[in-house]
Backbone atoms as SQL, in Angstrom:
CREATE TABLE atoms (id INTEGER PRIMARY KEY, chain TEXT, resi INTEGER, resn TEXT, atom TEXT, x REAL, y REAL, z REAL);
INSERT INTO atoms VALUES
  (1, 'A', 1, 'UNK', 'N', 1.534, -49.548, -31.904),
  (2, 'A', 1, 'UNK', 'CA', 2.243, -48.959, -30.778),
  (3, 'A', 1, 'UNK', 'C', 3.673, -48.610, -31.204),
  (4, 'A', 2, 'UNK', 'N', 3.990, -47.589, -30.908),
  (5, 'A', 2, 'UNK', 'CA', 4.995, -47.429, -31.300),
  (6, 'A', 2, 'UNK', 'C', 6.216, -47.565, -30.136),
  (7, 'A', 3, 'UNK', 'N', 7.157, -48.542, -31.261),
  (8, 'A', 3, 'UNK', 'CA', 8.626, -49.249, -30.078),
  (9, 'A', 3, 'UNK', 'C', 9.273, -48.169, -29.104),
  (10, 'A', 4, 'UNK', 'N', 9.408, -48.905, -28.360),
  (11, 'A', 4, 'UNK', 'CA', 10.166, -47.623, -27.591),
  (12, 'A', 4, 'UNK', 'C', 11.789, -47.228, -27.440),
  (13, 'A', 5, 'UNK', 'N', 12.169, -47.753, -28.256),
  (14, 'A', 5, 'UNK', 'CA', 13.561, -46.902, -29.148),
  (15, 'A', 5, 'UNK', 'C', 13.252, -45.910, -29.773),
  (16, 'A', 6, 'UNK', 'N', 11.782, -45.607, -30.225),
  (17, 'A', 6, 'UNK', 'CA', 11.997, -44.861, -31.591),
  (18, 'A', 6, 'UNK', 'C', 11.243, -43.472, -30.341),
  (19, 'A', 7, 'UNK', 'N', 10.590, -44.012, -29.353),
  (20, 'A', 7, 'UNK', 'CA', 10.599, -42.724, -28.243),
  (21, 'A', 7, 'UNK', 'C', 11.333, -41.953, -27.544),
  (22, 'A', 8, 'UNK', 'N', 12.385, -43.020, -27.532),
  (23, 'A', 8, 'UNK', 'CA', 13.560, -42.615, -27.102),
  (24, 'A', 8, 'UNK', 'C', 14.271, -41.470, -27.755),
  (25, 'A', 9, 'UNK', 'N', 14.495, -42.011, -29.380),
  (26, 'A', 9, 'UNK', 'CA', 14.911, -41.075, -30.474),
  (27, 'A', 9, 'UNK', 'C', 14.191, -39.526, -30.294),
  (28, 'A', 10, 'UNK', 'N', 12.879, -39.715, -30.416),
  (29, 'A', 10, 'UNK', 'CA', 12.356, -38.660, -30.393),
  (30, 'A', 10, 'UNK', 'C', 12.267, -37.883, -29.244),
  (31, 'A', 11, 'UNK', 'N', 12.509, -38.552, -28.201),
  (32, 'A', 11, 'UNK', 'CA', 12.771, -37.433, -26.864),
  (33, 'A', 11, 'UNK', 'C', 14.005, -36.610, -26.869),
  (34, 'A', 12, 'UNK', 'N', 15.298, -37.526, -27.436),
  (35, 'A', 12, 'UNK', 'CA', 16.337, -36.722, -27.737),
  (36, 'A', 12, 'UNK', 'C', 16.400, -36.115, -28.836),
  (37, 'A', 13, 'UNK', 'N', 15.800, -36.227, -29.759),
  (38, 'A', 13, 'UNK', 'CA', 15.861, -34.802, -31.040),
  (39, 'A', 13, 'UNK', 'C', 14.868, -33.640, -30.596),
  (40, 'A', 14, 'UNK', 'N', 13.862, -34.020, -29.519),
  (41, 'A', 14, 'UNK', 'CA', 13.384, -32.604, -28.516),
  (42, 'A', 14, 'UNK', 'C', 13.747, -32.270, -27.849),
  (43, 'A', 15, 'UNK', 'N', 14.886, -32.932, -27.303),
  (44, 'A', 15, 'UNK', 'CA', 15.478, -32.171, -25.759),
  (45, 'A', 15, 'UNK', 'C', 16.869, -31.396, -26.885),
  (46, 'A', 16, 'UNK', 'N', 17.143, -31.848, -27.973),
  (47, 'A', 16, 'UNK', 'CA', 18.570, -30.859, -28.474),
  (48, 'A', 16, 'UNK', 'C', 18.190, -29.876, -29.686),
  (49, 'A', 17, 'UNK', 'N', 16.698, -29.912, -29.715),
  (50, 'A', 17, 'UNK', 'CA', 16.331, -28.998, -30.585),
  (51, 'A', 17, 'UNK', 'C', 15.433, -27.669, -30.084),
  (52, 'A', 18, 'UNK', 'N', 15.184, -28.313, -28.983),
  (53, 'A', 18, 'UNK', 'CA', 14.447, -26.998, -28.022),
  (54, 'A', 18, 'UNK', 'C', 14.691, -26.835, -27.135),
  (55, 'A', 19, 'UNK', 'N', 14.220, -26.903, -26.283),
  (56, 'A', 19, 'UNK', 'CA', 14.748, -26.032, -24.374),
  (57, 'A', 19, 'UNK', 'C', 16.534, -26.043, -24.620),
  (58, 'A', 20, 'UNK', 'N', 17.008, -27.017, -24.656),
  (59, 'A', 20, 'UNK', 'CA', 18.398, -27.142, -24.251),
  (60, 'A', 20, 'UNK', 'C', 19.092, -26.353, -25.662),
  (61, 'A', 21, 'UNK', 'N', 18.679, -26.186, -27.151),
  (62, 'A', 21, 'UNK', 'CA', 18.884, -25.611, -27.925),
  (63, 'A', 21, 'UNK', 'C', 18.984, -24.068, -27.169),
  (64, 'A', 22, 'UNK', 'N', 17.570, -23.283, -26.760),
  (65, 'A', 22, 'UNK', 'CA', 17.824, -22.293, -26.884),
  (66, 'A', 22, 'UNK', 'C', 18.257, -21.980, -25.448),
  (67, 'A', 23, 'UNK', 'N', 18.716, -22.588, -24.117),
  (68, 'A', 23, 'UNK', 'CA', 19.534, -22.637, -23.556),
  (69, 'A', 23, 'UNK', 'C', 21.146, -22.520, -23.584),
  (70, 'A', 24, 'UNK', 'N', 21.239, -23.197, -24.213),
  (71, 'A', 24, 'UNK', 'CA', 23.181, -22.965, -24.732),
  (72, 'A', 24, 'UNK', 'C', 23.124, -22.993, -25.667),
  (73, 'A', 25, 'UNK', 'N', 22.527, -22.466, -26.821),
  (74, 'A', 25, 'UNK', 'CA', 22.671, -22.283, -28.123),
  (75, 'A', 25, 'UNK', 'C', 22.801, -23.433, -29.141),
  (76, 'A', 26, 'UNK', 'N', 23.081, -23.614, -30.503),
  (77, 'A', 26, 'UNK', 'CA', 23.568, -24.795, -31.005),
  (78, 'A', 26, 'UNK', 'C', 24.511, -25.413, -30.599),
  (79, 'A', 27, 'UNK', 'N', 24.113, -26.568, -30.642),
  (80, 'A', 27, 'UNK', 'CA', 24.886, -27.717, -29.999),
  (81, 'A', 27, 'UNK', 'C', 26.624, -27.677, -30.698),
  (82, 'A', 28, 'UNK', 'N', 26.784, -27.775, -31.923),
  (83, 'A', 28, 'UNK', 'CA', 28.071, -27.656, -32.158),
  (84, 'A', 28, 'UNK', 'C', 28.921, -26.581, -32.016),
  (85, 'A', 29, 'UNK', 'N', 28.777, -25.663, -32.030),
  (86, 'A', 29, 'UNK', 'CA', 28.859, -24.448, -31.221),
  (87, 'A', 29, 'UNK', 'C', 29.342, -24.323, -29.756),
  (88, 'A', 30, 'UNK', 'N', 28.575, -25.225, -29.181),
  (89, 'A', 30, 'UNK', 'CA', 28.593, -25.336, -28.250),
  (90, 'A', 30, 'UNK', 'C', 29.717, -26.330, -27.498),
  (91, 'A', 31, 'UNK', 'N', 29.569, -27.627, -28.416),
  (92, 'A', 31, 'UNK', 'CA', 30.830, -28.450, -28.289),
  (93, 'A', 31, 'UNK', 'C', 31.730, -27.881, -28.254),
  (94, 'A', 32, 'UNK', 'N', 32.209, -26.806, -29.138),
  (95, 'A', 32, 'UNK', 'CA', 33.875, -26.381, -29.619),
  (96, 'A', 32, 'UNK', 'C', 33.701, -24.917, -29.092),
  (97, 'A', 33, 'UNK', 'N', 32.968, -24.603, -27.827),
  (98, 'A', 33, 'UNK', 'CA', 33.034, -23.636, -26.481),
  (99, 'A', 33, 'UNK', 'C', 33.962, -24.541, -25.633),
  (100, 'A', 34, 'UNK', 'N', 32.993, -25.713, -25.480),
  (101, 'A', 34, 'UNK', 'CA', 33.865, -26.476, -24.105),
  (102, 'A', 34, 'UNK', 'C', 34.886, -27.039, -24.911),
  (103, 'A', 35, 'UNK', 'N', 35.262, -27.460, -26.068),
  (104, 'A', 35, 'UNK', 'CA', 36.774, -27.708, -26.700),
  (105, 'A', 35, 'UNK', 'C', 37.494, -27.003, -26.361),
  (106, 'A', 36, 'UNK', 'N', 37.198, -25.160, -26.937),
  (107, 'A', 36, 'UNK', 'CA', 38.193, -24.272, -26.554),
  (108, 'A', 36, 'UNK', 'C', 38.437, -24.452, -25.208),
  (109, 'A', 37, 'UNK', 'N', 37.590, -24.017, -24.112),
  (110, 'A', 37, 'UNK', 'CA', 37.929, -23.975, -22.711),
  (111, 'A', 37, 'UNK', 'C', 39.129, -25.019, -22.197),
  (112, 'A', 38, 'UNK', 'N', 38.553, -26.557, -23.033),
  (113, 'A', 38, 'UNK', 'CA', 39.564, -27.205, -22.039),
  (114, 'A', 38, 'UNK', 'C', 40.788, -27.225, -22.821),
  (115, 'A', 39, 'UNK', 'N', 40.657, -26.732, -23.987),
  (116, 'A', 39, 'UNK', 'CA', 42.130, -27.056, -24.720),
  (117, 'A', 39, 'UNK', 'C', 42.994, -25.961, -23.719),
  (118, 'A', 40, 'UNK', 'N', 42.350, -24.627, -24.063),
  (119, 'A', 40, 'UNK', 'CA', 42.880, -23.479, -22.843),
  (120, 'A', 40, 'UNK', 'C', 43.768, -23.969, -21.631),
  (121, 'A', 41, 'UNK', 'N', 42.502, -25.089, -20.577),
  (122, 'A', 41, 'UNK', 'CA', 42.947, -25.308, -19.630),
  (123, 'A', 41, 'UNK', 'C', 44.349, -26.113, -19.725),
  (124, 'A', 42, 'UNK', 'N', 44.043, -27.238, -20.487),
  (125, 'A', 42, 'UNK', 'CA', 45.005, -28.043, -20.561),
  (126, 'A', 42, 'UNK', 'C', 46.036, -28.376, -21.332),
  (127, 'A', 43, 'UNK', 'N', 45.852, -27.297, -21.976),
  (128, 'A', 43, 'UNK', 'CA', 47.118, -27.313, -23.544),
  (129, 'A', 43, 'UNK', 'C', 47.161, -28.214, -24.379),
  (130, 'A', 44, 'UNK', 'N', 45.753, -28.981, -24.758),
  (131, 'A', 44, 'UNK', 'CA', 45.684, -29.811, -25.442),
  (132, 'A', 44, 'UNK', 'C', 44.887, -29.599, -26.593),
  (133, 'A', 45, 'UNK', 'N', 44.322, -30.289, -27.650),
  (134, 'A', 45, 'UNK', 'CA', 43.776, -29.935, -28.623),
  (135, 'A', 45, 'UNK', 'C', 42.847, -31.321, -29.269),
  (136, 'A', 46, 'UNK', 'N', 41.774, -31.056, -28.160),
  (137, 'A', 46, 'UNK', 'CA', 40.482, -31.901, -28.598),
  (138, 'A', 46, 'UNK', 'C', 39.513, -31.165, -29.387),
  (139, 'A', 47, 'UNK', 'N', 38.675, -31.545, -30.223),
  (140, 'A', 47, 'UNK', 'CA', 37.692, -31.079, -30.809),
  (141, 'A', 47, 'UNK', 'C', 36.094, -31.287, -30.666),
  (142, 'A', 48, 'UNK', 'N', 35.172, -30.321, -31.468),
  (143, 'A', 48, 'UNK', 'CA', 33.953, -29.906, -30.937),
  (144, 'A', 48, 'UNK', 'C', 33.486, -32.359, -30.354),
  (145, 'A', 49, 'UNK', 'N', 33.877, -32.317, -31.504),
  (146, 'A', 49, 'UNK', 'CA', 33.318, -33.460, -31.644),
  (147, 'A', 49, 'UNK', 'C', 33.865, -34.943, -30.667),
  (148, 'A', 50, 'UNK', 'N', 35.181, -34.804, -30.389),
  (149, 'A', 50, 'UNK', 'CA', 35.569, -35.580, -29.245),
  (150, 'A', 50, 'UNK', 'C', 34.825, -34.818, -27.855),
  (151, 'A', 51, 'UNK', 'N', 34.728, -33.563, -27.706),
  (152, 'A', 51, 'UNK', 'CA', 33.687, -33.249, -26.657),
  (153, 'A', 51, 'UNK', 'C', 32.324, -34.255, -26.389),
  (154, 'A', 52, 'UNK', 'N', 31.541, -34.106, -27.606),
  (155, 'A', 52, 'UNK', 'CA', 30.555, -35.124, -27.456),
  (156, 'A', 52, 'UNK', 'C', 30.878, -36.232, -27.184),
  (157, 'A', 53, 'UNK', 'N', 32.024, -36.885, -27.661),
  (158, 'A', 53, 'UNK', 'CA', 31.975, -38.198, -27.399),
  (159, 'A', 53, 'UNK', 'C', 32.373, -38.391, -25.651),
  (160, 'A', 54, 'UNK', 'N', 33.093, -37.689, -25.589),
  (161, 'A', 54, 'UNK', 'CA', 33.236, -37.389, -23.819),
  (162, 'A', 54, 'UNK', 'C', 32.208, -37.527, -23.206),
  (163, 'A', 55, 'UNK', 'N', 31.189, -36.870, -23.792),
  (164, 'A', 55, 'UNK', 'CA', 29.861, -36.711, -22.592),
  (165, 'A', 55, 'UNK', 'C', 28.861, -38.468, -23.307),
  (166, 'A', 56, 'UNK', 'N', 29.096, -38.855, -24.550),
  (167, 'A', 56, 'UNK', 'CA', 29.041, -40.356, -24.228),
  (168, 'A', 56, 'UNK', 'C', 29.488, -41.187, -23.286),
  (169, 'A', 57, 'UNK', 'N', 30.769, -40.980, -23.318),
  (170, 'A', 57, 'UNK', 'CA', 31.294, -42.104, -22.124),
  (171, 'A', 57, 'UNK', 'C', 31.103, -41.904, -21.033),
  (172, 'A', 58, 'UNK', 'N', 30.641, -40.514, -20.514),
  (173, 'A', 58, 'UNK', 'CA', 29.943, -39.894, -19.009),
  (174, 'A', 58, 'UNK', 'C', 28.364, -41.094, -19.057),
  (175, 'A', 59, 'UNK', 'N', 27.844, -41.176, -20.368),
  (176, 'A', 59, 'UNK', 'CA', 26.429, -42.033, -19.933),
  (177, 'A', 59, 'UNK', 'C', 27.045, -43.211, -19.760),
  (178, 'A', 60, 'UNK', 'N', 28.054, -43.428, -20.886),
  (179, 'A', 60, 'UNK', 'CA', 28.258, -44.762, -20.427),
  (180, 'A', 60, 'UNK', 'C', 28.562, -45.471, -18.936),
  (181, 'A', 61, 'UNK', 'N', 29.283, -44.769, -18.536),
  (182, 'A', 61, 'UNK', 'CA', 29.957, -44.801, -17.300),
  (183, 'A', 61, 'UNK', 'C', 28.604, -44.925, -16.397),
  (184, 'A', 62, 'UNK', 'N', 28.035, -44.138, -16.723),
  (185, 'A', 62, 'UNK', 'CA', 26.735, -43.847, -15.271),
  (186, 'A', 62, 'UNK', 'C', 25.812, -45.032, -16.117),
  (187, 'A', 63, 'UNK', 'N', 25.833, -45.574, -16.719),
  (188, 'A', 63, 'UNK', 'CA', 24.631, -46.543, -16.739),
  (189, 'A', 63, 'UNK', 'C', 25.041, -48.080, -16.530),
  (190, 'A', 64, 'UNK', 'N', 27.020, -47.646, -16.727),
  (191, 'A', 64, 'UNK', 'CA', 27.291, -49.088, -16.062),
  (192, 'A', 64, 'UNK', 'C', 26.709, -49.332, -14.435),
  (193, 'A', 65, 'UNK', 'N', 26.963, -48.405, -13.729),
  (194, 'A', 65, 'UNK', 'CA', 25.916, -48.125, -12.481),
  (195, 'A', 65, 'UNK', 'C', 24.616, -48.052, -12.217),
  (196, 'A', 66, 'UNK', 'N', 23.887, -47.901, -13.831),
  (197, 'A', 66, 'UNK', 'CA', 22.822, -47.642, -13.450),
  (198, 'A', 66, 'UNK', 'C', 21.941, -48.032, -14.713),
  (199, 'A', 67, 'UNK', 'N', 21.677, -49.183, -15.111),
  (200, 'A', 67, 'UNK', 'CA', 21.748, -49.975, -16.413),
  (201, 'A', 67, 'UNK', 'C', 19.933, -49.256, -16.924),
  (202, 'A', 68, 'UNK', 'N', 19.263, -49.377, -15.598),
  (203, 'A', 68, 'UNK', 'CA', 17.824, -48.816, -16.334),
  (204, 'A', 68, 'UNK', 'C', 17.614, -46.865, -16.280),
  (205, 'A', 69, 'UNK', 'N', 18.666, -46.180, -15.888),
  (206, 'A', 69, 'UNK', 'CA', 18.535, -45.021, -15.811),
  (207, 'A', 69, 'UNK', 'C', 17.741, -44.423, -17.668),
  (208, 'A', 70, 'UNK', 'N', 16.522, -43.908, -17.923),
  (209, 'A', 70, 'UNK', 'CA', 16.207, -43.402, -19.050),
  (210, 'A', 70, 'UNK', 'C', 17.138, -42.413, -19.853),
  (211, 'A', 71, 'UNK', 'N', 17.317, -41.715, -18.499),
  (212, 'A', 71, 'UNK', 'CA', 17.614, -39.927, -18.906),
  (213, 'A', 71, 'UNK', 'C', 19.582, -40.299, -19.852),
  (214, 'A', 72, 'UNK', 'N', 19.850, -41.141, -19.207),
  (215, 'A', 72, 'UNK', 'CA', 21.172, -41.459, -20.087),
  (216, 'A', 72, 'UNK', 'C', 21.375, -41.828, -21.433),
  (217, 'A', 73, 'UNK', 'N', 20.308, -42.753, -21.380),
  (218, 'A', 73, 'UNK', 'CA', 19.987, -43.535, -22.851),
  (219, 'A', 73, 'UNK', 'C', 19.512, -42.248, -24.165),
  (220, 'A', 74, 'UNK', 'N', 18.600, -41.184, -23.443),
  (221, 'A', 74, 'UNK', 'CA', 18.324, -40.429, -24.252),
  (222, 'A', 74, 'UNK', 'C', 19.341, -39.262, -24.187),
  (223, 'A', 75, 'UNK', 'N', 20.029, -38.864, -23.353),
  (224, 'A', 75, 'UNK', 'CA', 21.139, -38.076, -23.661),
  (225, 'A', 75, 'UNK', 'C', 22.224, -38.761, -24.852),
  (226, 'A', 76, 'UNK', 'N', 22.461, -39.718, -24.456),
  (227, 'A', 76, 'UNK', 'CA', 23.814, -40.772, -25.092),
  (228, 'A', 76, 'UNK', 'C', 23.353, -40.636, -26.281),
  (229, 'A', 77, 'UNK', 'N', 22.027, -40.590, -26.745),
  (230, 'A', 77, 'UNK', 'CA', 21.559, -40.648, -28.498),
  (231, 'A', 77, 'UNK', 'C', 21.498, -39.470, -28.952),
  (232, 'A', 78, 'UNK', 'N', 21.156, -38.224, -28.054),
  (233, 'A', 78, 'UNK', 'CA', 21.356, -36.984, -28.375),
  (234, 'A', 78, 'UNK', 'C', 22.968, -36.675, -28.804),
  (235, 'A', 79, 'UNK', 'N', 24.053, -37.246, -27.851),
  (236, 'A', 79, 'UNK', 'CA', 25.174, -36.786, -28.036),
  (237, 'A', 79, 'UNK', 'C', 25.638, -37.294, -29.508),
  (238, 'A', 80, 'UNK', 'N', 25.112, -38.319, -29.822),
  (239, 'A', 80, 'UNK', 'CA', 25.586, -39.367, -30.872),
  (240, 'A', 80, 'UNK', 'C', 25.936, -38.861, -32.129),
  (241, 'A', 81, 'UNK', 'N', 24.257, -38.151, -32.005),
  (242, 'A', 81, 'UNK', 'CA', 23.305, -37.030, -32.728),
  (243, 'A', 81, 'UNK', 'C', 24.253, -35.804, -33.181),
  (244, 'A', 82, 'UNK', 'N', 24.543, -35.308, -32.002),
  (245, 'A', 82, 'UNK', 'CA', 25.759, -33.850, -31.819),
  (246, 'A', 82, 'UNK', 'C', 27.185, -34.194, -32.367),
  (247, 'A', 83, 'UNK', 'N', 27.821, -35.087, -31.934),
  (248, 'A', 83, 'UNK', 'CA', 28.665, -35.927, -32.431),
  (249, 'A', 83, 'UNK', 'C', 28.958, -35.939, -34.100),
  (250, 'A', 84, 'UNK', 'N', 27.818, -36.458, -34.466),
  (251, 'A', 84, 'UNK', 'CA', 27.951, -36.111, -35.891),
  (252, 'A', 84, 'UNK', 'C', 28.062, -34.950, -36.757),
  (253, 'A', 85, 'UNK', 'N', 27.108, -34.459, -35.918),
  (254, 'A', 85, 'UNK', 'CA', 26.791, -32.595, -36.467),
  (255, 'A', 85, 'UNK', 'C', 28.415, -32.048, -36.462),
  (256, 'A', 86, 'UNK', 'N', 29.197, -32.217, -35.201),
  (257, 'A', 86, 'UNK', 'CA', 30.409, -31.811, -35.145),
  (258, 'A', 86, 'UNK', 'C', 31.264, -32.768, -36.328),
  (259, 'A', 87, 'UNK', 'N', 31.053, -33.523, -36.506),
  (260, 'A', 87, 'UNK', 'CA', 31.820, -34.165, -37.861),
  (261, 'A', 87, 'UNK', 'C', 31.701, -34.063, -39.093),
  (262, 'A', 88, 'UNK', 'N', 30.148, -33.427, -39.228),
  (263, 'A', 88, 'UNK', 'CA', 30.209, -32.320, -40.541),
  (264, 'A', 88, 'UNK', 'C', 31.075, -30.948, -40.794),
  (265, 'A', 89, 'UNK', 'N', 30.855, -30.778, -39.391),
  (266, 'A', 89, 'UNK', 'CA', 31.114, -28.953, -39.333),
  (267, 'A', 89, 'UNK', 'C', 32.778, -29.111, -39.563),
  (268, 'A', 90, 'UNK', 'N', 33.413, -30.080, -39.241),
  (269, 'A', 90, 'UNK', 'CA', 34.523, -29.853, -39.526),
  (270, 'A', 90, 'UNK', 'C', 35.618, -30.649, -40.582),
  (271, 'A', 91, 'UNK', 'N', 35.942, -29.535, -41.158),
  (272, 'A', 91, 'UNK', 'CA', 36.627, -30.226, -42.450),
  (273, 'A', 91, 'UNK', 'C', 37.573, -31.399, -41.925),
  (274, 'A', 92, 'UNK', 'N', 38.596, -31.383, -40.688),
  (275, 'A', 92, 'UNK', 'CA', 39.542, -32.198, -40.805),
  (276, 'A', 92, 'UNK', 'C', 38.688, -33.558, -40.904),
  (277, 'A', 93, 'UNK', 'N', 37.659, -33.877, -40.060),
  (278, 'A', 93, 'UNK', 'CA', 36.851, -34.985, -39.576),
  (279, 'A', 93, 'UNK', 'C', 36.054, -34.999, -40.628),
  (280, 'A', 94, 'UNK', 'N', 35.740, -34.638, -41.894),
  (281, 'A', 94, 'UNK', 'CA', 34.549, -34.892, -43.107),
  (282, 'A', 94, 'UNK', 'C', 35.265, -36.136, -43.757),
  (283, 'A', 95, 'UNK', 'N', 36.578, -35.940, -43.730),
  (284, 'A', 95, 'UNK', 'CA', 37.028, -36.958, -45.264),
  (285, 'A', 95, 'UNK', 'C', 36.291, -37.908, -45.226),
  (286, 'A', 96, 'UNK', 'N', 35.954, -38.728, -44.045),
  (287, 'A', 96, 'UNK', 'CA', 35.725, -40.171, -44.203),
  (288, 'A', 96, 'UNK', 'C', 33.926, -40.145, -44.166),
  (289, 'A', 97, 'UNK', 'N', 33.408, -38.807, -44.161),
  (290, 'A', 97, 'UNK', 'CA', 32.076, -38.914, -44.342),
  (291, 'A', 97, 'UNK', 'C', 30.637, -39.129, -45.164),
  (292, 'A', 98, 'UNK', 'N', 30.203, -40.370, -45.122),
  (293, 'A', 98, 'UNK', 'CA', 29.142, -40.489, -45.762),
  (294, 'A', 98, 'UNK', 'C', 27.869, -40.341, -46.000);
C-alpha cells in the first residue's frame, strides 16, 4: 500500500504540472508575475520565490484552523516544490544551492 505522504506528493506534482500548469502557465513565471505586480503595488522588492513562500504561510495559517484540511497539505508541498524551482531560476538565490 502505498503511504499516504507519498499520495500526497503525487497529487501535488499533478495539480502543478497539469490543469493548473496550463492554466497560468509555468509556475515560476508565474511567481515573478505576482512579484512584479506587488513590488509595483508596493514599492517593494520581493521575489518569484518569496511569493511562494507567501502562499506557504497562507496554508499554514489556514490549517492552523483547520489541521485536517487535505487540499492545503497538498498545495503547501506544491508551493515548496515552486519555491525551489524559483531558487534555481534565480542567480541571486543559487549561491547556496545544492
Amino acid at each position: 500500500m502505498t503511504p499516504l505522504r507519498v499520495l500526497l506528493l503525487e497529487e501535488a506534482a499533478s495539480l502543478t504540472s497539469g490543469d493548473r500548469d496550463r492554466a497560468y502557465g509555468e509556475p515560476v513565471g508565474n511567481m515573478q508575475q505576482i512579484a512584479d505586480i506587488y513590488n509595483a503595488i508596493t514599492e517593494q522588492a520581493i521575489s518569484a520565490r518569496d511569493v511562494a513562500l507567501l502562499h506557504i504561510a497562507t496554508k499554514l495559517a489556514r490549517l492552523s484552523k483547520n489541521a485536517p484540511h487535505r487540499d492545503s497539505y497538498v498545495d503547501g508541498m506544491a508551493y515548496l516544490g515552486i519555491a525551489y524551482e524559483c531558487a534555481l531560476a534565480d542567480p541571486l538565490e543559487r549561491k547556496g544551492a545544492a
